[in-house]
N, CA, C and O atoms as a GROMACS GRO file, in nm:
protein
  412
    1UNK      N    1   7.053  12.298  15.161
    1UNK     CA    2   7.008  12.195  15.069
    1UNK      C    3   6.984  12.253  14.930
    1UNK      O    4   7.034  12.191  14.837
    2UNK      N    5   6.911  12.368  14.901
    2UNK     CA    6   6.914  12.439  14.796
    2UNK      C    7   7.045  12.422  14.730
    2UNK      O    8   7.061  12.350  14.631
    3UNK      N    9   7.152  12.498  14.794
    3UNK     CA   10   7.282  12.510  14.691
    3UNK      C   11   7.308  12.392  14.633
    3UNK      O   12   7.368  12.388  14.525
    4UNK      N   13   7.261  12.263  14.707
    4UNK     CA   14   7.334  12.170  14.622
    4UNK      C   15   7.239  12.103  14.534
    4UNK      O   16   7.281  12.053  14.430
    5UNK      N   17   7.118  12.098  14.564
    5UNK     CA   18   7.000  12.118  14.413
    5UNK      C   19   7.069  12.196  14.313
    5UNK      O   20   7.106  12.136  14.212
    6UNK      N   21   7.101  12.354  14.325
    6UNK     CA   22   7.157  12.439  14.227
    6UNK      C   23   7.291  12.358  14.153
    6UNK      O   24   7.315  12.342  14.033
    7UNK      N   25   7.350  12.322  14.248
    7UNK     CA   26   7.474  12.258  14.203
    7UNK      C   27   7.460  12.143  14.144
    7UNK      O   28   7.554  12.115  14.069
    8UNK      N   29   7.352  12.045  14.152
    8UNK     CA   30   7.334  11.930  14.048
    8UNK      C   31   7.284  11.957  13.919
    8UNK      O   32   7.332  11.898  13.822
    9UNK      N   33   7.194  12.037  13.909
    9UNK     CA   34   7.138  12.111  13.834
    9UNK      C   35   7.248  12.155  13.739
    9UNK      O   36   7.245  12.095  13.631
   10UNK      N   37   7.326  12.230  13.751
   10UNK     CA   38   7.421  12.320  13.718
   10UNK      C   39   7.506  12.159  13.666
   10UNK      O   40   7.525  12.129  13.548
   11UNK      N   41   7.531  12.103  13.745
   11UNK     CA   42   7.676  11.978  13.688
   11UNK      C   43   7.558  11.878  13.538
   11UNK      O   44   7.588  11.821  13.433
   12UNK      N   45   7.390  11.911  13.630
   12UNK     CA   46   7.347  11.796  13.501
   12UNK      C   47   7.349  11.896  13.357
   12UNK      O   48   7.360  11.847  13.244
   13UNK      N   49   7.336  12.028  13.380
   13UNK     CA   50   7.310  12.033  13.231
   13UNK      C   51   7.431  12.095  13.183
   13UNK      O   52   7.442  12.134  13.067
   14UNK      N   53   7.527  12.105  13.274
   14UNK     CA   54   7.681  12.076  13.182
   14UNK      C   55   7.727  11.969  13.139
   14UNK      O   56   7.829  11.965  13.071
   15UNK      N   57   7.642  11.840  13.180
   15UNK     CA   58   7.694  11.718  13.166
   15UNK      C   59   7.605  11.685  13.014
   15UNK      O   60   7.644  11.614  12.922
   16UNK      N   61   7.457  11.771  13.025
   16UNK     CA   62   7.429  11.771  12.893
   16UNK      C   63   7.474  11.768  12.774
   16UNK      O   64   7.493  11.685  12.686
   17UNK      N   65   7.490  11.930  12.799
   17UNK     CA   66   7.623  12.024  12.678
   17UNK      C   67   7.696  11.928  12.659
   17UNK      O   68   7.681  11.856  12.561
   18UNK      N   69   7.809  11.904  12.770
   18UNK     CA   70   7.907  11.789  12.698
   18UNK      C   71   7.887  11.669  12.612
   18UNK      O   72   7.968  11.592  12.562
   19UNK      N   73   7.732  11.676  12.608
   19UNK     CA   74   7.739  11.479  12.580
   19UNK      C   75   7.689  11.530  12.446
   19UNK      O   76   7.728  11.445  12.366
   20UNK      N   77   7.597  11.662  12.356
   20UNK     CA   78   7.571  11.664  12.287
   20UNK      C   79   7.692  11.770  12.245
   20UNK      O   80   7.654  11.841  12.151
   21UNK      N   81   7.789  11.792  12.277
   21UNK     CA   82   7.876  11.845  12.177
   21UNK      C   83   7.974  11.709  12.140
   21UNK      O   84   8.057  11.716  12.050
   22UNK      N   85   7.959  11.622  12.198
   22UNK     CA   86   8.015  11.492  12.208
   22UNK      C   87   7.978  11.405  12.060
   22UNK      O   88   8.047  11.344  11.979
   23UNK      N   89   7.795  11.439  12.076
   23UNK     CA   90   7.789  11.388  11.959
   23UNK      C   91   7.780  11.440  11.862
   23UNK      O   92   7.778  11.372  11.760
   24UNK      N   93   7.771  11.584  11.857
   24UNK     CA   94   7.863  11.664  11.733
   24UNK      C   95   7.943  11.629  11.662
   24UNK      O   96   7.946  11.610  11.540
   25UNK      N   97   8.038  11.618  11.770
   25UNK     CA   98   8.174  11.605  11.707
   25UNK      C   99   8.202  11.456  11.680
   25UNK      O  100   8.304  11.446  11.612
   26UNK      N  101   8.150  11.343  11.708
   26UNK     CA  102   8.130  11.206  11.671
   26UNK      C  103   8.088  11.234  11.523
   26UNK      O  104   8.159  11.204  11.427
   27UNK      N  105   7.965  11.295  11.514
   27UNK     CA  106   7.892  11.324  11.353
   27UNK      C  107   8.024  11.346  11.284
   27UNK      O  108   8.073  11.265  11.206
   28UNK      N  109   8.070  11.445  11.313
   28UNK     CA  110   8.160  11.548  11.205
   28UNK      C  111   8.284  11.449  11.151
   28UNK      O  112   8.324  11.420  11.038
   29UNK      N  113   8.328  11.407  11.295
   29UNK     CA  114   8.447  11.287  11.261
   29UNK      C  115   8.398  11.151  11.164
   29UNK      O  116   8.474  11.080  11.099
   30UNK      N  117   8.232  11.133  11.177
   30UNK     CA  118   8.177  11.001  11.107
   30UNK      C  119   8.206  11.076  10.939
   30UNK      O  120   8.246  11.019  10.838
   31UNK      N  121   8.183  11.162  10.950
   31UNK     CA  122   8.137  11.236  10.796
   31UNK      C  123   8.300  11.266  10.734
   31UNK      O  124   8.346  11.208  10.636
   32UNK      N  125   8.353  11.340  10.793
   32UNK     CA  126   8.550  11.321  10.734
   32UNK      C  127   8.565  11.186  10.708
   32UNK      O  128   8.628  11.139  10.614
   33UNK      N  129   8.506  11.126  10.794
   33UNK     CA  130   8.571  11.005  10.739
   33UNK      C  131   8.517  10.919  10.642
   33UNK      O  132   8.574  10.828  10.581
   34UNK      N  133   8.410  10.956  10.634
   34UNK     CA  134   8.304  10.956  10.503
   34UNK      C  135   8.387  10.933  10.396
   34UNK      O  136   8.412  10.842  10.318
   35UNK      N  137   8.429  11.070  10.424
   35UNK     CA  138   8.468  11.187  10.255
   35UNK      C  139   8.636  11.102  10.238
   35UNK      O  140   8.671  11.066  10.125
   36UNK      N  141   8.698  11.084  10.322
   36UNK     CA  142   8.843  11.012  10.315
   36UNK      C  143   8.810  10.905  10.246
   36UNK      O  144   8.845  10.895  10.128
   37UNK      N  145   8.730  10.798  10.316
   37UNK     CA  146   8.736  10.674  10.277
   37UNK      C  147   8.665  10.682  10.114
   37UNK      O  148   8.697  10.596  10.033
   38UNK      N  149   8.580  10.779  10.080
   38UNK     CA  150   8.522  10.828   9.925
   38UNK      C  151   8.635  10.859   9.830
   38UNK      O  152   8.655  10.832   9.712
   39UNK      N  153   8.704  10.926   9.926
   39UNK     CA  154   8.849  10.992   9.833
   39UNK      C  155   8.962  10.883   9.809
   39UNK      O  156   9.047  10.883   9.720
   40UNK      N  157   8.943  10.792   9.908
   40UNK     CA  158   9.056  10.683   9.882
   40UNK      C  159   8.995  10.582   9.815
   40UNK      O  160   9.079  10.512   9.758
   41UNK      N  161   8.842  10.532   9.793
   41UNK     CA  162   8.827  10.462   9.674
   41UNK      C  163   8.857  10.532   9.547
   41UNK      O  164   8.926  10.498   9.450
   42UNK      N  165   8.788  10.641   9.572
   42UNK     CA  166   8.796  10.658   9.367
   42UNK      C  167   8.968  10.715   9.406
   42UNK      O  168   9.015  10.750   9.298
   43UNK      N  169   9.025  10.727   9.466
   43UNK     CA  170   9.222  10.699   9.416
   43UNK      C  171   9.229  10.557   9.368
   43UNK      O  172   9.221  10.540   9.246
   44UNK      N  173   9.242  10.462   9.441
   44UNK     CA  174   9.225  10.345   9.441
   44UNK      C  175   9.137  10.297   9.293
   44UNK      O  176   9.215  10.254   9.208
   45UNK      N  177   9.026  10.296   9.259
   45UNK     CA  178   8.980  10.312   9.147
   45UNK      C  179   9.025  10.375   9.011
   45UNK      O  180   9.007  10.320   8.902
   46UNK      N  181   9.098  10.519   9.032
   46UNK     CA  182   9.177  10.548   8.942
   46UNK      C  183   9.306  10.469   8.909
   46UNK      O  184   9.336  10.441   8.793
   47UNK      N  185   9.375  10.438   9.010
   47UNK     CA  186   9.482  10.406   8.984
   47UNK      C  187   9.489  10.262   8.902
   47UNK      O  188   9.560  10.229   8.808
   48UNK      N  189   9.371  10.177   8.989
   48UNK     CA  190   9.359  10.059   8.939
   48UNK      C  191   9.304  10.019   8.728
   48UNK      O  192   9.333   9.933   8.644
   49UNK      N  193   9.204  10.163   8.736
   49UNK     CA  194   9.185  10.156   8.572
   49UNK      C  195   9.350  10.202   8.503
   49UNK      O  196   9.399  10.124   8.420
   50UNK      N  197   9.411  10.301   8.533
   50UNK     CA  198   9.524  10.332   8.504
   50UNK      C  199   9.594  10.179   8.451
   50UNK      O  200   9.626  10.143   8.338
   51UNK      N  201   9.601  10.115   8.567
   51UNK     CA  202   9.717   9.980   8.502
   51UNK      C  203   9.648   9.886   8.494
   51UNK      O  204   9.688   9.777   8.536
   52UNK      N  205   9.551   9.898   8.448
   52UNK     CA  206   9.455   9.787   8.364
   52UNK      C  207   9.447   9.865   8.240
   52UNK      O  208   9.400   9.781   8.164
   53UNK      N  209   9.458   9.937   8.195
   53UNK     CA  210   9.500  10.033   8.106
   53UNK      C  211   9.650  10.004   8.033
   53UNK      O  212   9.669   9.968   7.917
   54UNK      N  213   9.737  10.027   8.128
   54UNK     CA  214   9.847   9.966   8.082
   54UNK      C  215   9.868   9.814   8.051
   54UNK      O  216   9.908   9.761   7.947
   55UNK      N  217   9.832   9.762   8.163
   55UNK     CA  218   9.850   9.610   8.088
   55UNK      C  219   9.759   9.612   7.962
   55UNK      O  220   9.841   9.561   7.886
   56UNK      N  221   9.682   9.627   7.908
   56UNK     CA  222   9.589   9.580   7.820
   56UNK      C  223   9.682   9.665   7.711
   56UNK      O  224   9.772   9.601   7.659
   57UNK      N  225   9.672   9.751   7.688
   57UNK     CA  226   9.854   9.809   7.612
   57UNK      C  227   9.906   9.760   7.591
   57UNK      O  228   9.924   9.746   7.470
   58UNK      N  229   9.969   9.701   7.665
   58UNK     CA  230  10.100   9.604   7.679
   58UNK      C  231  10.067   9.452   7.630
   58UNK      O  232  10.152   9.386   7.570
   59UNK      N  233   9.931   9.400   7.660
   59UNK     CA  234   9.953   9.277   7.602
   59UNK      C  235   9.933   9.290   7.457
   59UNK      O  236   9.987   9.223   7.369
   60UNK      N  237   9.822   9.414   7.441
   60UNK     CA  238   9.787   9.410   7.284
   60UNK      C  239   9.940   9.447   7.192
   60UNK      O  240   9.956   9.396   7.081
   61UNK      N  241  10.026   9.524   7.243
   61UNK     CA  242  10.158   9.501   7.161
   61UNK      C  243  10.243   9.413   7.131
   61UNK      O  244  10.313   9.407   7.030
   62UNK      N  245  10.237   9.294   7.281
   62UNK     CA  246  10.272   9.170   7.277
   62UNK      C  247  10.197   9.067   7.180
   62UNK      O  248  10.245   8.974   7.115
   63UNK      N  249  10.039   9.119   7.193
   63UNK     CA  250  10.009   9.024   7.076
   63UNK      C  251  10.052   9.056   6.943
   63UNK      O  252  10.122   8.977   6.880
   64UNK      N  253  10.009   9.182   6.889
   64UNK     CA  254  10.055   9.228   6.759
   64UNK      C  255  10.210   9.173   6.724
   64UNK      O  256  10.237   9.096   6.632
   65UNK      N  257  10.301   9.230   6.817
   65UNK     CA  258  10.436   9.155   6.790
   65UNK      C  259  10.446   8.979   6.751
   65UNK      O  260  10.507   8.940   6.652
   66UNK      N  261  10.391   8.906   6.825
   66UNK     CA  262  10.381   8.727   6.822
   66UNK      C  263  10.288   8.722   6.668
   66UNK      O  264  10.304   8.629   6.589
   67UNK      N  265  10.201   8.824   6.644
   67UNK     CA  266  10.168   8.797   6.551
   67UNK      C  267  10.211   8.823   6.405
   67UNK      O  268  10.153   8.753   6.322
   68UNK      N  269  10.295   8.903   6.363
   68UNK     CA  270  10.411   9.010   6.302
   68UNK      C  271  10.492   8.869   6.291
   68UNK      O  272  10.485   8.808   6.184
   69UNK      N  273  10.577   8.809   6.409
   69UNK     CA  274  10.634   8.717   6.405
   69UNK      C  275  10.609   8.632   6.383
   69UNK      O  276  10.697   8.573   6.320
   70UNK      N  277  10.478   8.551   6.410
   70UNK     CA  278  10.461   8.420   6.306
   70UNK      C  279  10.421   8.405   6.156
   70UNK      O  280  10.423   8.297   6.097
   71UNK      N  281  10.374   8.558   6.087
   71UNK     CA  282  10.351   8.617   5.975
   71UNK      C  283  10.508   8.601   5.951
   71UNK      O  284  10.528   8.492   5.897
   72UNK      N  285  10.613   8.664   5.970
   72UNK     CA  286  10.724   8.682   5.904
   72UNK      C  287  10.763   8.522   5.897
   72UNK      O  288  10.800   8.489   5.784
   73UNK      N  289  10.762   8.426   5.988
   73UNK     CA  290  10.788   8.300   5.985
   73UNK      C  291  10.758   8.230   5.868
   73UNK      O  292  10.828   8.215   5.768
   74UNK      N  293  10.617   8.176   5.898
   74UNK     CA  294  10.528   8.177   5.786
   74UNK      C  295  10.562   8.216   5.654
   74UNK      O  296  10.575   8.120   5.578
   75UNK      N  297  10.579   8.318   5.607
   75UNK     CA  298  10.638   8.380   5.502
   75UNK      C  299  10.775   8.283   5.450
   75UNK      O  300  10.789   8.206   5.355
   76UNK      N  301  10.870   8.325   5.566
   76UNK     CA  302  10.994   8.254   5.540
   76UNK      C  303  10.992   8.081   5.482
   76UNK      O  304  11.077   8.027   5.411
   77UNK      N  305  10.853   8.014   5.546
   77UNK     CA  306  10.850   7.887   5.524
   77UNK      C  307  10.811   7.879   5.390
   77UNK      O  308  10.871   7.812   5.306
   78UNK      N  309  10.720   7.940   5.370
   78UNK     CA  310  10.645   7.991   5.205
   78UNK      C  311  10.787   8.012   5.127
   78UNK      O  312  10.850   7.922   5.074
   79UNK      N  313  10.811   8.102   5.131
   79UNK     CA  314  10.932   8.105   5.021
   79UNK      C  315  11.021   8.015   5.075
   79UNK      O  316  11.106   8.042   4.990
   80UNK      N  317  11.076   7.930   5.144
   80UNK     CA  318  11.165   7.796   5.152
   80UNK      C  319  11.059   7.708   5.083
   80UNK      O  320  11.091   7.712   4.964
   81UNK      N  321  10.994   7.662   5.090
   81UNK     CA  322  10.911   7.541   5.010
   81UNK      C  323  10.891   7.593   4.877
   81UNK      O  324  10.914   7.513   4.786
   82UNK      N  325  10.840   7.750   4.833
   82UNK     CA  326  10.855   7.792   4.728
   82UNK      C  327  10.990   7.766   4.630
   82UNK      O  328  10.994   7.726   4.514
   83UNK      N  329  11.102   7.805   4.724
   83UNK     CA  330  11.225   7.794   4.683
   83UNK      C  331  11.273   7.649   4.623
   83UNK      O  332  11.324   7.628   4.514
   84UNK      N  333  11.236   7.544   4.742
   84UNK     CA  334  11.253   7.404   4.683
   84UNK      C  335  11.172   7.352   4.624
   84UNK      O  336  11.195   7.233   4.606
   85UNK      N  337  11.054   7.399   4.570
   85UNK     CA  338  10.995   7.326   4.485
   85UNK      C  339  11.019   7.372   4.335
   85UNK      O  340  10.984   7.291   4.249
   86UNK      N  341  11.083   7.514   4.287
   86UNK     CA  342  11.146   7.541   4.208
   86UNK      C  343  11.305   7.501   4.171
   86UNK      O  344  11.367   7.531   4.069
   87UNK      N  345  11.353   7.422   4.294
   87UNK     CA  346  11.490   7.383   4.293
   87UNK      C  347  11.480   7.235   4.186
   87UNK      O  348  11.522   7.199   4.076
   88UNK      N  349  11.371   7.166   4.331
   88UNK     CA  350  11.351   7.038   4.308
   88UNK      C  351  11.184   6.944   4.195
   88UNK      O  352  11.117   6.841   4.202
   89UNK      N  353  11.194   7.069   4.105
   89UNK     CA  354  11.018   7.002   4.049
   89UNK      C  355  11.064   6.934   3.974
   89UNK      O  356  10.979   6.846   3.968
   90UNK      N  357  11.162   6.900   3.888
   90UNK     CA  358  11.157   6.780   3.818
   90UNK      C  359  11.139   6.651   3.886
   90UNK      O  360  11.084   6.552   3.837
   91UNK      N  361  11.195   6.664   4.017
   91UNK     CA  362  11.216   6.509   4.076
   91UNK      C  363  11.080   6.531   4.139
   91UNK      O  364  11.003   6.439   4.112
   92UNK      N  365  11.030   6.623   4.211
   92UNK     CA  366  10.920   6.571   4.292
   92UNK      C  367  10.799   6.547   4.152
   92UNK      O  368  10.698   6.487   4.187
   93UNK      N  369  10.803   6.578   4.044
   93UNK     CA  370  10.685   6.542   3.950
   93UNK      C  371  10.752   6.399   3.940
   93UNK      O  372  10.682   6.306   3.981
   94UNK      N  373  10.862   6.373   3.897
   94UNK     CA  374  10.890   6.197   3.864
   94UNK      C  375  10.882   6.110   4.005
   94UNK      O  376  10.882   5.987   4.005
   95UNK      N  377  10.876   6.176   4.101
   95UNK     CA  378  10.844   6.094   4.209
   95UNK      C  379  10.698   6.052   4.198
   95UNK      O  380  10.667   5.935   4.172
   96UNK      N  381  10.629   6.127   4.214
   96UNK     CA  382  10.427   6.154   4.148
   96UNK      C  383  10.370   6.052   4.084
   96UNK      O  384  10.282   5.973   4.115
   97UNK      N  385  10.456   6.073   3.962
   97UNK     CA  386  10.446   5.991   3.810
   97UNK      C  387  10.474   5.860   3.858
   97UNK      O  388  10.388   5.772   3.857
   98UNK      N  389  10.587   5.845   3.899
   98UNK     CA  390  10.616   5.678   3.924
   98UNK      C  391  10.544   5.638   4.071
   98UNK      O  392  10.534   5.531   4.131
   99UNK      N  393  10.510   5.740   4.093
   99UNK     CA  394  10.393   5.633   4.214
   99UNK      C  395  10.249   5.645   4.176
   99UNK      O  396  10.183   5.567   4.244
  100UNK      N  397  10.198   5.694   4.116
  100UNK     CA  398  10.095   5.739   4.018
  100UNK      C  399  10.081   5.521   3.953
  100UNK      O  400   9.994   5.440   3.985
  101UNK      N  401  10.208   5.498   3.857
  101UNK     CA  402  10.237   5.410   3.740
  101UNK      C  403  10.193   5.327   3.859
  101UNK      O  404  10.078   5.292   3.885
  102UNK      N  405  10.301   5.304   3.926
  102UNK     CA  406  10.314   5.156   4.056
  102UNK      C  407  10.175   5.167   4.123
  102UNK      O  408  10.193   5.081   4.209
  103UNK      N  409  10.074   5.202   4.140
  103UNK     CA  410   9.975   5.153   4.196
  103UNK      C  411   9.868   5.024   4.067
  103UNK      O  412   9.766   4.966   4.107
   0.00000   0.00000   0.00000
C-alpha cells in the first residue's frame, strides 16, 4: 500500500509542475502577444497617418490647382469685358444716355 501512496504522491506533484509550467507558458504566450498586437497597432497607426498625410497633400494641390484655375478664368473674363468695353463704349454710353432721356 505504501508504494502506491509513493506513487500518487510522485504522479500529484508532477501533475503540479506541469500545471504551473502550464501557466508559465500561458503568461509568456499572453505577453508576445501583448507586444505583437502593440507592434501591429502602432504599424497600423503609422501607416494610416502616412496616407492621411498623403491625401491631405494631394487634396491641398488639387485645391491650389482649381484655384490657379478659376483665377486664370476670371482674369480671362476681366480682360474679355475689359476688351469689349473698350471695343464697344461709344454704344454702351449712348445706350445709358438714351435710357437715362426715356424715363
Amino acid at each position: 500500500m505504501e508504494p502506491i501512496i509513493e506513487k500518487l504522491t510522485e504522479i500529484e506533484t508532477a501533475t503540479s509542475r506541469i500545471m504551473e509550467s502550464a501557466v508559465k507558458e500561458t503568461r509568456i504566450q499572453d505577453q508576445e502577444s501583448e507586444k505583437r498586437m502593440a507592434e501591429f497597432d502602432r504599424h497600423v497607426e503609422q501607416v494610416t497617418q502616412e496616407k492621411l498625410a498623403q491625401l491631405h497633400d494631394s487634396l491641398q494641390k488639387q485645391a491650389e490647382k482649381e484655384l490657379a484655375d478659376l483665377k486664370a478664368d476670371m482674369e480671362h473674363q476681366m480682360n474679355s469685358m475689359d476688351s469689349y468695353f473698350c471695343d464697344h463704349h461709344q454704344e454702351i454710353t449712348d445706350k445709358i444716355y438714351n435710357n437715362i432721356i426715356r424715363m
